[in-house]
C-alpha positions as CSV (number, residue, x, y, z in Angstrom):
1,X,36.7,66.1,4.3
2,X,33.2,66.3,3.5
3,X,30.5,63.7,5.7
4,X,27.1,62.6,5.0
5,X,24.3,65.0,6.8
6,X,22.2,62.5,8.4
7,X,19.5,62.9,5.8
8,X,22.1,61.0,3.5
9,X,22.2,64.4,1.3
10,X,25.7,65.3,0.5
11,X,27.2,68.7,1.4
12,X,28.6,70.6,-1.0
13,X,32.2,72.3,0.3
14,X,33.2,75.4,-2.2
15,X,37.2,75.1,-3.2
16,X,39.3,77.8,-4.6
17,X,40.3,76.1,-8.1
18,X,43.5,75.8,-9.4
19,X,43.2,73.5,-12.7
20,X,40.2,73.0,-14.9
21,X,39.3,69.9,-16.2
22,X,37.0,68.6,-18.8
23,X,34.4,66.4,-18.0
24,X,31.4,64.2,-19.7
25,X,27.6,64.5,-18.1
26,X,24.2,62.3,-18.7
27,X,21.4,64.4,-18.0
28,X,19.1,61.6,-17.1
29,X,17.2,62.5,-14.5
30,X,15.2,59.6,-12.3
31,X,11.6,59.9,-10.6
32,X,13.0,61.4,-7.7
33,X,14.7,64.3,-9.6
34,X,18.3,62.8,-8.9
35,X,20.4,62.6,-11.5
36,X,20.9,58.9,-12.7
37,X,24.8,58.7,-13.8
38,X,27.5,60.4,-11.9
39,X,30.2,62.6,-13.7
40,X,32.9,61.6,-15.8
41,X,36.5,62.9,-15.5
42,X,37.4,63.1,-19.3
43,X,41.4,65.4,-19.3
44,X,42.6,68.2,-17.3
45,X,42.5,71.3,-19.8
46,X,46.1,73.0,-19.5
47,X,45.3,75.1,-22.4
48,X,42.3,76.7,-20.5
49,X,42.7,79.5,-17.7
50,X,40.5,79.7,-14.7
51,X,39.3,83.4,-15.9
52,X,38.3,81.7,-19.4
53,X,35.8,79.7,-17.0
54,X,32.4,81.0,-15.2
55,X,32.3,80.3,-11.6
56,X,29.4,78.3,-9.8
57,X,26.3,79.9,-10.9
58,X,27.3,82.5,-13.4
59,X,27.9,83.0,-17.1
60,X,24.5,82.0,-19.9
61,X,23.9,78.4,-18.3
62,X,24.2,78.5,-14.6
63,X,24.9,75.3,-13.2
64,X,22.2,73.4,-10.9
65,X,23.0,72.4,-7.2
């Protein structure tokens, strides 16, 4: 179970995946740099393998975090 560090900055715990699932983002980022809307589970995608996806910080748009 992740906890709050006690700068209130959440920690990040890396999982080996099992499913993939789709979901929507809002860029929108506020003064502080934070993003402004959290993620939005949208469907798990059955028809996708976890080879047909790039792990965290790979493939052409690495991911922020």
């Amino acid at each position: 179970m992740d906890q709050l560090a006690a700068d209130s900055e959440s920690l990040v715990q890396f999982v080996h995946p099992a499913l993939v699932a789709e979901v929507s983002a809002d860029r929108a980022i506020d003064h502080g740099g934070v993003y402004r809307h959290p993620l939005r589970f949208q469907r798990l995608r059955l028809d996708v393998g976890l080879e047909d996806v790039p792990g965290f910080g790979e493939g052409p748009a690495v991911a922020a975090g």
